[in-house]
DRENSEDREN-589569 format. One record per residue: x negated, y, z of N, C-alpha, C in turn; residue number from 1. Coordinates in nm, 3 decimals. Example, Ala and Ser with C-alpha at 12.3 -4.5 7.8 and 13.67 -1.06 7.14 Angstrom:
<filums>
<filum <-1.319 -0.569 0.780> <-1.230 -0.450 0.780> <-1.320 -0.330 0.780> 1>
<filum <-1.285 -0.225 0.708> <-1.367 -0.106 0.714> <-1.290 0.003 0.787> 2>
</filums>
This chain:
<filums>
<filum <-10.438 -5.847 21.851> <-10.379 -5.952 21.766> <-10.473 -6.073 21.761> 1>
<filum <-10.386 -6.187 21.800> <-10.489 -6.319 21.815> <-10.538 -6.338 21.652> 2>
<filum <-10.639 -6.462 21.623> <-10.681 -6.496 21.471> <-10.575 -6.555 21.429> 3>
<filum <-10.506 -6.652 21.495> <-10.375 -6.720 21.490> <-10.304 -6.619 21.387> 4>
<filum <-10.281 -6.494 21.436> <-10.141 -6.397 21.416> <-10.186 -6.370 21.279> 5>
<filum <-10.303 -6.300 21.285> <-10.411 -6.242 21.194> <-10.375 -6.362 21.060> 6>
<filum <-10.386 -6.457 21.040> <-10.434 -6.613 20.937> <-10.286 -6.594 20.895> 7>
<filum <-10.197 -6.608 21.012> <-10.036 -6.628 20.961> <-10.021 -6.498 20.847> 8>
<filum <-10.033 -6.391 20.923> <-9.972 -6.297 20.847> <-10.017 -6.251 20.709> 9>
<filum <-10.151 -6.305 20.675> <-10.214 -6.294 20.577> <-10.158 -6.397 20.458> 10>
<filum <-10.143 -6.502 20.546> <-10.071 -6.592 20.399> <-9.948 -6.587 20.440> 11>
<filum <-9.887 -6.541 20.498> <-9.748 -6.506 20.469> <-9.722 -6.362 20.359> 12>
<filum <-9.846 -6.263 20.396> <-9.831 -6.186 20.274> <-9.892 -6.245 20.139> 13>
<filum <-9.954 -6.300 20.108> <-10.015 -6.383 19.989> <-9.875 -6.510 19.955> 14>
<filum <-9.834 -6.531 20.037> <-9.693 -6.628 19.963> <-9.597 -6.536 19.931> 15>
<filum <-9.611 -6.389 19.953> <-9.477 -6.330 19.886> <-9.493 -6.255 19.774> 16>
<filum <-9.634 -6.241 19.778> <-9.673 -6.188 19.647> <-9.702 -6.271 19.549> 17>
<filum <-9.755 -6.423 19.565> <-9.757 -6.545 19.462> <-9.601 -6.554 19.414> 18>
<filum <-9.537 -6.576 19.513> <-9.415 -6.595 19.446> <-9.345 -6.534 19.417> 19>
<filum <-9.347 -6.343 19.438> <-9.311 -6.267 19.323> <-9.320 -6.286 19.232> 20>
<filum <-9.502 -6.250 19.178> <-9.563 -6.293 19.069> <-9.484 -6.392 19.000> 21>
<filum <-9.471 -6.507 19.067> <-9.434 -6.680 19.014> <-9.312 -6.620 18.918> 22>
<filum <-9.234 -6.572 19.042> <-9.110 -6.544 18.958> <-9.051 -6.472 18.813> 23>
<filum <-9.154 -6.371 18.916> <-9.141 -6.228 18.750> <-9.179 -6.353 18.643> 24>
<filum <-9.334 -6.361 18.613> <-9.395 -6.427 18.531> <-9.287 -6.565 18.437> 25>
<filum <-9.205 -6.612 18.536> <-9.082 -6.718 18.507> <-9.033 -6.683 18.450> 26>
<filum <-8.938 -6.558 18.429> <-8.831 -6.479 18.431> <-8.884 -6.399 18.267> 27>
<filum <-8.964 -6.389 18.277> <-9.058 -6.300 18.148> <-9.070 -6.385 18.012> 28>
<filum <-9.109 -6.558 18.098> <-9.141 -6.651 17.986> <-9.027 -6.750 17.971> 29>
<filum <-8.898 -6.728 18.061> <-8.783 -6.820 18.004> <-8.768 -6.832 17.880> 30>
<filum <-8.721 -6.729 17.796> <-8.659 -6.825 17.671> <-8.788 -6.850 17.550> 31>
<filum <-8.893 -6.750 17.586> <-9.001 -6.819 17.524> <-9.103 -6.964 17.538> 32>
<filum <-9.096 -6.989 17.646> <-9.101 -7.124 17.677> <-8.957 -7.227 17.618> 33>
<filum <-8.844 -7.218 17.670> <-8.725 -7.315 17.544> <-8.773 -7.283 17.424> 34>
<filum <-8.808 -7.211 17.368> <-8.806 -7.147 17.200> <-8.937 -7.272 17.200> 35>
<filum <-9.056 -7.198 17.235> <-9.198 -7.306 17.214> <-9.167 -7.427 17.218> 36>
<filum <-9.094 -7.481 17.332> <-9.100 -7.653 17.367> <-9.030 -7.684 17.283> 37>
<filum <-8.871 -7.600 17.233> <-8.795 -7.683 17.125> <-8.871 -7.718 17.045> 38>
<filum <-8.905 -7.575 16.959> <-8.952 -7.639 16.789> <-9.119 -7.694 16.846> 39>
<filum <-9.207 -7.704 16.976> <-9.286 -7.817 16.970> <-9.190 -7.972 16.921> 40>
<filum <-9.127 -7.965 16.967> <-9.025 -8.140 16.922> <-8.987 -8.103 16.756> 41>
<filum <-8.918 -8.031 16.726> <-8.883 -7.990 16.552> <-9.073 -8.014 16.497> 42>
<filum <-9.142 -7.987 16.549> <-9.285 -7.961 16.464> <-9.345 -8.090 16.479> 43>
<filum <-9.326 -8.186 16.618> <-9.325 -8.298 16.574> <-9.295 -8.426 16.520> 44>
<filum <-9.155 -8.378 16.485> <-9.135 -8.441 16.375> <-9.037 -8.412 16.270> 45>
<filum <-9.126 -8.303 16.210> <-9.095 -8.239 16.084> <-9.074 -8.347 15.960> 46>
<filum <-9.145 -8.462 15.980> <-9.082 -8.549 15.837> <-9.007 -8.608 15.877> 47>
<filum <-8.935 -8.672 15.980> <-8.824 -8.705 16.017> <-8.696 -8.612 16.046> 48>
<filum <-8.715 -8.480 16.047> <-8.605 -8.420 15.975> <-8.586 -8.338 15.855> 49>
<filum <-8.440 -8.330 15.816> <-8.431 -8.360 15.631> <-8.401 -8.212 15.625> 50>
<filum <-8.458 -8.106 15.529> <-8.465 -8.020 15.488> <-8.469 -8.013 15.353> 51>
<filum <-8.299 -7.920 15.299> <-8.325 -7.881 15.144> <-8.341 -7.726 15.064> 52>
<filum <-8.477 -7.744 15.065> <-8.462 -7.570 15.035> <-8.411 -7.512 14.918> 53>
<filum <-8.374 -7.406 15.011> <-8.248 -7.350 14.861> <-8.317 -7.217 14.737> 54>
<filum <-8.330 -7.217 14.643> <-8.417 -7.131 14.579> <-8.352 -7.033 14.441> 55>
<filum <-8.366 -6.928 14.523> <-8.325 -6.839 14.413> <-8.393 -6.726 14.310> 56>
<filum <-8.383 -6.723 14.195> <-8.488 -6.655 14.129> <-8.361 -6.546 14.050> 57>
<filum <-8.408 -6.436 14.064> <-8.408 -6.291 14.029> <-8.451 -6.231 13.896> 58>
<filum <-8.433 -6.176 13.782> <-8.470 -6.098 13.687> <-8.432 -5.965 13.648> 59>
<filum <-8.499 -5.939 13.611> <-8.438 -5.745 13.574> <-8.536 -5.675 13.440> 60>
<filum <-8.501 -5.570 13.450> <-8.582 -5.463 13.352> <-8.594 -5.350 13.377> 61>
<filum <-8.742 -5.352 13.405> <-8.820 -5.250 13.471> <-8.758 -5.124 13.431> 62>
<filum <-8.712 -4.990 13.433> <-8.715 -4.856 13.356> <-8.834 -4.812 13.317> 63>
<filum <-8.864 -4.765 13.156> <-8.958 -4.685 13.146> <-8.999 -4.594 13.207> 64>
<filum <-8.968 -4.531 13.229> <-9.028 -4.414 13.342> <-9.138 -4.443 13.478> 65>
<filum <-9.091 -4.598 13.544> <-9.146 -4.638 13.623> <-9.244 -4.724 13.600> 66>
<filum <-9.221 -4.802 13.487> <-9.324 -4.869 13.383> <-9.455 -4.854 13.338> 67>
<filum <-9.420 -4.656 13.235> <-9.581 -4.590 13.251> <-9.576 -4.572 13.377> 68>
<filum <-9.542 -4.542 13.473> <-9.629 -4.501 13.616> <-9.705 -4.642 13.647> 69>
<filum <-9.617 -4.748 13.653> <-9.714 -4.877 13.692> <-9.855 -4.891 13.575> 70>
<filum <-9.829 -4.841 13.500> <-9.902 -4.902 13.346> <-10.079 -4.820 13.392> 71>
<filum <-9.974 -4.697 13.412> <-10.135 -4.561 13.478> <-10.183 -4.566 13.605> 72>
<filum <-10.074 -4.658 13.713> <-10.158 -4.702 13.795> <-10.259 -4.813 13.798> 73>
<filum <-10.233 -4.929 13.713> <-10.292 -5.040 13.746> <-10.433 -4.973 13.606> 74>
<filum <-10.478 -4.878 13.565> <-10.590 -4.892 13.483> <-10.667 -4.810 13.639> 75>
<filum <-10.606 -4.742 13.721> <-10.705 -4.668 13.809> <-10.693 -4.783 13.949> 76>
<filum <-10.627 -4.880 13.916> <-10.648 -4.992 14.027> <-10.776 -5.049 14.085> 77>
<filum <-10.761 -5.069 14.229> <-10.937 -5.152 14.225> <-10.899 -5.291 14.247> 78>
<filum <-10.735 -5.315 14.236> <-10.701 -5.459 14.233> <-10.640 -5.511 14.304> 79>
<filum <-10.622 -5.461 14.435> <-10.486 -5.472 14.534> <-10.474 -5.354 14.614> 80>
<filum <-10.347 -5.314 14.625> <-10.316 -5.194 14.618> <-10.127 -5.249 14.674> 81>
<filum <-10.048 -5.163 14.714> <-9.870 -5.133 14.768> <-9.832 -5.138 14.625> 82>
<filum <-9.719 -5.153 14.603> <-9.664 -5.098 14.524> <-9.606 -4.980 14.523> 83>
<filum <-9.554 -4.844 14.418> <-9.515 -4.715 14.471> <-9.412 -4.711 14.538> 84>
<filum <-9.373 -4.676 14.647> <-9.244 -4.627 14.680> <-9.168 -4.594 14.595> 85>
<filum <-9.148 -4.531 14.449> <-9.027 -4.564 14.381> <-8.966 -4.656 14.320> 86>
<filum <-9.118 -4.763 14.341> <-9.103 -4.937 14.257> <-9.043 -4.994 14.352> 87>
<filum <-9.094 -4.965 14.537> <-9.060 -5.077 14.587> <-8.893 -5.009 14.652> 88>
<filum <-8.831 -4.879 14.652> <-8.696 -4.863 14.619> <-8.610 -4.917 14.573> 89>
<filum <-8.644 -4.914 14.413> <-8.550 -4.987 14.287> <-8.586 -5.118 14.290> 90>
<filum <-8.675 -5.207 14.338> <-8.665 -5.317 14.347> <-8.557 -5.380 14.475> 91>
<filum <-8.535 -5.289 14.560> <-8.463 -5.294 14.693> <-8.308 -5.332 14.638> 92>
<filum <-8.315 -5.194 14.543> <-8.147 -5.156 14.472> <-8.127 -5.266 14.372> 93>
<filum <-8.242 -5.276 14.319> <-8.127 -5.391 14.171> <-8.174 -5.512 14.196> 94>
<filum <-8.224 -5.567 14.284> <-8.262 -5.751 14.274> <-8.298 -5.777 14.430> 95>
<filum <-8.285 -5.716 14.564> <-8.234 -5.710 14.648> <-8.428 -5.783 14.706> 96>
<filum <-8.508 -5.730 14.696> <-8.672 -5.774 14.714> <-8.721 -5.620 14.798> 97>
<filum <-8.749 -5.663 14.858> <-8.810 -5.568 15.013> <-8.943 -5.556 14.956> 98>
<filum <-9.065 -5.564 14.903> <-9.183 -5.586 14.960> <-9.234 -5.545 15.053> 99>
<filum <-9.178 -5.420 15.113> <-9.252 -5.324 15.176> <-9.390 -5.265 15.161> 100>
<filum <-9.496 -5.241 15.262> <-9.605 -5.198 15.217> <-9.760 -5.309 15.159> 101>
<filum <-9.650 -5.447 15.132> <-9.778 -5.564 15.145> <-9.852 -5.518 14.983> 102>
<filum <-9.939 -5.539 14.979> <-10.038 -5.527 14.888> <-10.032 -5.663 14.772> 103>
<filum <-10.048 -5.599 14.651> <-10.036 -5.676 14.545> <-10.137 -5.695 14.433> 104>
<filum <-10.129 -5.805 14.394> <-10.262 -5.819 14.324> <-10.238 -5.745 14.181> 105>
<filum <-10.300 -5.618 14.147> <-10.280 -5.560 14.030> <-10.421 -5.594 13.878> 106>
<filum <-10.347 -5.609 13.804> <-10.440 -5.631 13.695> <-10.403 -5.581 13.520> 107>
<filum <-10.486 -5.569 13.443> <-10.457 -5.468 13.326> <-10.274 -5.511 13.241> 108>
<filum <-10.271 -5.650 13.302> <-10.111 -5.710 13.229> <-10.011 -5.728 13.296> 109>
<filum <-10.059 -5.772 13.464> <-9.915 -5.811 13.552> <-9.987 -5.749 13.668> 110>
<filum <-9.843 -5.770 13.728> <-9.852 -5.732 13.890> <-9.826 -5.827 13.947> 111>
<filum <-9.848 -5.872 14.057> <-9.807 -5.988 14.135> <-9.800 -5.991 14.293> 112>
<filum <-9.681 -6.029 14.346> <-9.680 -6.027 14.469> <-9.605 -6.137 14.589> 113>
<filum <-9.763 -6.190 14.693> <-9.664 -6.296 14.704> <-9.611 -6.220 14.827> 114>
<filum <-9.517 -6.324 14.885> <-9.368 -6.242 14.948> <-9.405 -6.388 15.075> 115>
<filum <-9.419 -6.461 15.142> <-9.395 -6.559 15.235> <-9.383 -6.474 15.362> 116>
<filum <-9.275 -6.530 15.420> <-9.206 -6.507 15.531> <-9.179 -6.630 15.664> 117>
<filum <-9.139 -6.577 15.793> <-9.099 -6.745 15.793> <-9.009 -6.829 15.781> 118>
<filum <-8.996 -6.899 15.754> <-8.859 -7.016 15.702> <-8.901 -7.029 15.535> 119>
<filum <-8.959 -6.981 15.508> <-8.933 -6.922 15.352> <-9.092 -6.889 15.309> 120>
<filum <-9.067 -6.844 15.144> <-9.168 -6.864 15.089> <-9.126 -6.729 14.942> 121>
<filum <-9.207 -6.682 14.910> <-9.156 -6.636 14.754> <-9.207 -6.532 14.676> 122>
<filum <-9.216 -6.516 14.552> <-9.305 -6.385 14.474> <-9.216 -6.262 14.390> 123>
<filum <-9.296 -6.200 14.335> <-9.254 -6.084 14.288> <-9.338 -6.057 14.119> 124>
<filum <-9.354 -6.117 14.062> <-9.437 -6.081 13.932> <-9.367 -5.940 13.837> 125>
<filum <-9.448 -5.855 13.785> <-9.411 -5.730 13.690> <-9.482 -5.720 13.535> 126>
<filum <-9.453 -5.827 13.439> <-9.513 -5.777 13.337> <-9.536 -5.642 13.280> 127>
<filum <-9.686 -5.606 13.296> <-9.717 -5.439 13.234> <-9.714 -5.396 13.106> 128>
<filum <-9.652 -5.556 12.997> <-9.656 -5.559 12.878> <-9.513 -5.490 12.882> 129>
<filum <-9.433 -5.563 12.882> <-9.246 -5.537 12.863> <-9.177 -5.519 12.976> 130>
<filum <-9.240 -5.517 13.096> <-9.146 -5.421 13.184> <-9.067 -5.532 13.253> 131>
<filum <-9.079 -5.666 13.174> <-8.990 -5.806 13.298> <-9.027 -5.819 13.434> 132>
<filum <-8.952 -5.792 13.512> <-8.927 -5.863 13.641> <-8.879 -5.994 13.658> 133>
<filum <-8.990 -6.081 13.736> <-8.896 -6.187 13.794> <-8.934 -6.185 13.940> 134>
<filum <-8.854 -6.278 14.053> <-8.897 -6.283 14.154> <-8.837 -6.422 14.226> 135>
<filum <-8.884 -6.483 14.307> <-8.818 -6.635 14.354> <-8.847 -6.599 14.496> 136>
<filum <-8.747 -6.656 14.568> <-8.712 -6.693 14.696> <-8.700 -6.791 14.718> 137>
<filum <-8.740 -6.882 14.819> <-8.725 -7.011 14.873> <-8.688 -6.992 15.021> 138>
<filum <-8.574 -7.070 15.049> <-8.545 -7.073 15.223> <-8.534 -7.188 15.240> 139>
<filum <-8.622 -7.232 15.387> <-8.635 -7.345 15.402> <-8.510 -7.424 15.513> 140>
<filum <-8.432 -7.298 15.584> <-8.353 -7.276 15.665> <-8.396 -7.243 15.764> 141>
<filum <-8.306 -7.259 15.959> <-8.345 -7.268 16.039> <-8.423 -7.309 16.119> 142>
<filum <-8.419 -7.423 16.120> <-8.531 -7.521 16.179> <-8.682 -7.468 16.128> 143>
<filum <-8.738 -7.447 15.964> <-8.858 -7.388 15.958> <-8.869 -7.268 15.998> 144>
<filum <-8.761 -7.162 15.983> <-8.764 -7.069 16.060> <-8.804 -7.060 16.165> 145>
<filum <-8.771 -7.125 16.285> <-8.855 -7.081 16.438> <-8.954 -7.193 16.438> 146>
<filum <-8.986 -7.283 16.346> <-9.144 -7.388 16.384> <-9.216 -7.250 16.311> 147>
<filum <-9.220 -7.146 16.210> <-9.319 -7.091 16.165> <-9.318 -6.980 16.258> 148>
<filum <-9.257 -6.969 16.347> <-9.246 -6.853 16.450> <-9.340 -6.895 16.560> 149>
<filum <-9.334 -7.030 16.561> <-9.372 -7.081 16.724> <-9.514 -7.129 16.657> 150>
<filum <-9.555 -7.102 16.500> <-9.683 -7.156 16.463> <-9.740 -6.978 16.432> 151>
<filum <-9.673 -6.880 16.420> <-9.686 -6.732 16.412> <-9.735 -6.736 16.262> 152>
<filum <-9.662 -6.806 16.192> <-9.728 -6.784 16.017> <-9.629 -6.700 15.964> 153>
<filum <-9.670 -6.585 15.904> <-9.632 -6.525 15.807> <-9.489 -6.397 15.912> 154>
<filum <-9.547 -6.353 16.043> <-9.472 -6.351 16.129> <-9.477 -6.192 16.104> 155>
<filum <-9.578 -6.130 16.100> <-9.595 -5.994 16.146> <-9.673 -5.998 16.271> 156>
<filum <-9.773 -5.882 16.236> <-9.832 -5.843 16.383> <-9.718 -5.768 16.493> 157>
<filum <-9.582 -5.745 16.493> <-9.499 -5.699 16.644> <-9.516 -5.879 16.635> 158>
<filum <-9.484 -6.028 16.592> <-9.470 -6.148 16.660> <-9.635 -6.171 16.678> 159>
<filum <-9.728 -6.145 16.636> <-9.814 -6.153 16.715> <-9.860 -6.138 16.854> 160>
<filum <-9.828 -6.056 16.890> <-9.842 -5.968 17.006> <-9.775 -6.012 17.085> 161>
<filum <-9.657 -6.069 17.048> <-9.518 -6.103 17.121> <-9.615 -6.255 17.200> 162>
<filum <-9.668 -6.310 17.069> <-9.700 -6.418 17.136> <-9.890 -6.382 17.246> 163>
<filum <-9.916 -6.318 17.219> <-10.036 -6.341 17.302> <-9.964 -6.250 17.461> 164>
<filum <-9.886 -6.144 17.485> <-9.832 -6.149 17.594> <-9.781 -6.238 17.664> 165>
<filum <-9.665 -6.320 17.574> <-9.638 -6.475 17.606> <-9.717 -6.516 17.643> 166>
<filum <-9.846 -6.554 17.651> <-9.936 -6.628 17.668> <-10.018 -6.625 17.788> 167>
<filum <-10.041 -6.496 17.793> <-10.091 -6.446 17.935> <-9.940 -6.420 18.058> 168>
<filum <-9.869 -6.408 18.045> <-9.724 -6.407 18.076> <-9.705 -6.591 18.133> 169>
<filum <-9.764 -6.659 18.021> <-9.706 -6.806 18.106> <-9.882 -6.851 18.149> 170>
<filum <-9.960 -6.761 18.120> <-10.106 -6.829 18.269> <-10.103 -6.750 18.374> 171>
<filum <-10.033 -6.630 18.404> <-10.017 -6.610 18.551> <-9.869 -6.694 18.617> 172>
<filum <-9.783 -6.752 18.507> <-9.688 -6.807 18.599> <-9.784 -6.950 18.615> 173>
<filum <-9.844 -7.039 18.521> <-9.971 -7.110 18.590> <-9.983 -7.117 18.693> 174>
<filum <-10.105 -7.036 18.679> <-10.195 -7.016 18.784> <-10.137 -7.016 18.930> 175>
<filum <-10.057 -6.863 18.921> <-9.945 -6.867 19.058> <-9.912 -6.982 19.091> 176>
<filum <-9.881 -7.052 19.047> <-9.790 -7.206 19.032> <-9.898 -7.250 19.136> 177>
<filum <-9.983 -7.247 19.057> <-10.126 -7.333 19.105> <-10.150 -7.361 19.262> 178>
<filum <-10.168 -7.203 19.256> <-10.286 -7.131 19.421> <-10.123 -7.179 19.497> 179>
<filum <-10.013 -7.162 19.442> <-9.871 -7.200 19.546> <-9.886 -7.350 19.599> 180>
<filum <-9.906 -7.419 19.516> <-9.938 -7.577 19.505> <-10.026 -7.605 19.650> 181>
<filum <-10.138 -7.530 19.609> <-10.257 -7.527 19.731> <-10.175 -7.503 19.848> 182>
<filum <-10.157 -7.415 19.882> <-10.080 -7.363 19.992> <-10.012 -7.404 20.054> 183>
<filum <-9.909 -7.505 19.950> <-9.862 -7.588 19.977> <-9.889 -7.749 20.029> 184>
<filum <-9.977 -7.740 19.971> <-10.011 -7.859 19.953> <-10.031 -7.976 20.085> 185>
<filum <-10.023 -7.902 20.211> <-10.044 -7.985 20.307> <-9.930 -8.070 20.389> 186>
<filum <-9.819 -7.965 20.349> <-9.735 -8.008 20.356> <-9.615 -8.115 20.273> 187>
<filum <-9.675 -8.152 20.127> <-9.656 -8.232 20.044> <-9.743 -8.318 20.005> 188>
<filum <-9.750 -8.412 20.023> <-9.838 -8.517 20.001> <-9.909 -8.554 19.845> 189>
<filum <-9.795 -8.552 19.804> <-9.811 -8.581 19.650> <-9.864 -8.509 19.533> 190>
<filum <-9.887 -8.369 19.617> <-9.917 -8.251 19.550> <-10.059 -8.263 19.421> 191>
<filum <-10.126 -8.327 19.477> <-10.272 -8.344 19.419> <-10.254 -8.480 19.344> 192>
<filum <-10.227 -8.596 19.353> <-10.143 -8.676 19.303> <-10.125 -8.635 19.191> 193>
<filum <-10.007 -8.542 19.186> <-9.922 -8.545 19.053> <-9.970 -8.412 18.970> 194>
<filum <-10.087 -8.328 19.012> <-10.165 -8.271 18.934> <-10.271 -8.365 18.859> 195>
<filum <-10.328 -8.435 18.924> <-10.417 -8.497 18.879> <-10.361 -8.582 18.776> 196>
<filum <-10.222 -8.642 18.773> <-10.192 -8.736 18.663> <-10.146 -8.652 18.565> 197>
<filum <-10.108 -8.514 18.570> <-10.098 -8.428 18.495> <-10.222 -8.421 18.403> 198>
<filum <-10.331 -8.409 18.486> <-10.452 -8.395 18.406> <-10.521 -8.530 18.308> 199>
<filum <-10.491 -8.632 18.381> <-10.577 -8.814 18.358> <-10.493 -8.832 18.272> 200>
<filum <-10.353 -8.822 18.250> <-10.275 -8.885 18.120> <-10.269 -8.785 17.976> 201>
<filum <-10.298 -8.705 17.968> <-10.358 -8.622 17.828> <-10.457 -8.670 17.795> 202>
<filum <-10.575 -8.711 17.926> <-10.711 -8.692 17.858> <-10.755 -8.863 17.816> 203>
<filum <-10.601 -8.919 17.880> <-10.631 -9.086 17.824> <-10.614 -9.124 17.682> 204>
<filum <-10.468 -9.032 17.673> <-10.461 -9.014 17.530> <-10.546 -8.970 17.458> 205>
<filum <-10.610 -8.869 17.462> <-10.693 -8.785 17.370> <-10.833 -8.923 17.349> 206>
<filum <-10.874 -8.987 17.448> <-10.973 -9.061 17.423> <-10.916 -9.174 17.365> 207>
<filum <-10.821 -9.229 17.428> <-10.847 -9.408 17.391> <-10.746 -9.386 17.246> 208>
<filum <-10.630 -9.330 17.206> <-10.486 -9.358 17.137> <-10.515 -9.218 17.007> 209>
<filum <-10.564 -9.115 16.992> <-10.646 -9.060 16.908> <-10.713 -9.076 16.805> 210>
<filum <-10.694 -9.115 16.710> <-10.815 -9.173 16.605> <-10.865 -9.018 16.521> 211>
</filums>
């Protein structure tokens, strides 16, 4: 086999595996890339669009029974702590409040719990005196909904994760991109060109238009 044959066949196998890669990697980060780039535009310009959040507040009365249990938990409290599974049940059933297992700030008179989600915002307070419940919800709608998704606040660690795979998911479609570019590159003129202005027009901004 000449070096000729040898050179061809080598980057002919290296272009089918870049552009596997390219592809999968594409294919993996489609709608997470639309999702990111949209609400990047919604996030920049969040005061130019009009949002009215809608807010609802909740009251009830605790049952005794569950009352002393809160009353005998919070003296053996070290101060944040779940609430019990039979509190955070009946809070499910009569005033429609999830907390799940988030931790609440307990102290000898109230309980308190904040609740933020994304789109939204909201608490859970338990007087240990009389047993009042209140709780408030705020929704900010859609639009804050996926900017706090695409900012990962108040998301959960499964959207954590979601996003750092994303992440490595869109630097091998990068990169691939990249070393393809090269490869390419002799045969396109412009190739280096229009990387490079890729690179010179961020970093003009960032210096001169930046304060």
């Amino acid at each position: 086999m000449s070096p000729g044959t040898a050179s061809a066949r080598r980057r002919g196998f290296w272009l089918r595996t870049l552009h596997q890669w390219h592809w999968i990697s594409s294919a993996l980060c489609l709608v997470g890339m639309l999702l990111f780039s949209i609400t990047g535009i919604t996030l920049n310009h969040a005061a130019q669009i009009p949002a009215t959040p809608d807010t609802q507040t909740r009251t009830a009365q605790l049952p005794g029974d569950l009352l002393a249990a809160l009353v005998a938990q919070a003296d053996d409290s070290d101060g944040s702590e779940p609430l019990p599974p039979r509190v955070r049940s009946w809070l499910a059933d009569t005033i429609d409040v999830r907390p799940g297992a988030r931790e609440a700030e307990w102290s000898p008179d109230e309980i308190y719990l904040s609740l933020p989600r994304p789109g939204g915002d909201g608490w859970l307070a338990i007087d240990l005196a009389s047993g009042a419940v209140e709780s408030e919800s705020t929704d900010r709608g859609w639009i804050s909904y996926f900017n706090d998704l695409h900012k990962g606040r108040n998301a959960g660690p499964a959207w954590s994760w979601f996003i750092d795979v994303f992440a490595v998911a869109c630097l091998v479609f990068c990169i691939t991109g990249l070393v393809l570019l090269q490869m390419h590159a002799g045969q396109r003129a412009m190739t280096w060109p229009m990387v490079g202005l890729g690179v010179v027009v961020p970093a003009l901004l960032a210096l001169l238009l930046i304060h």
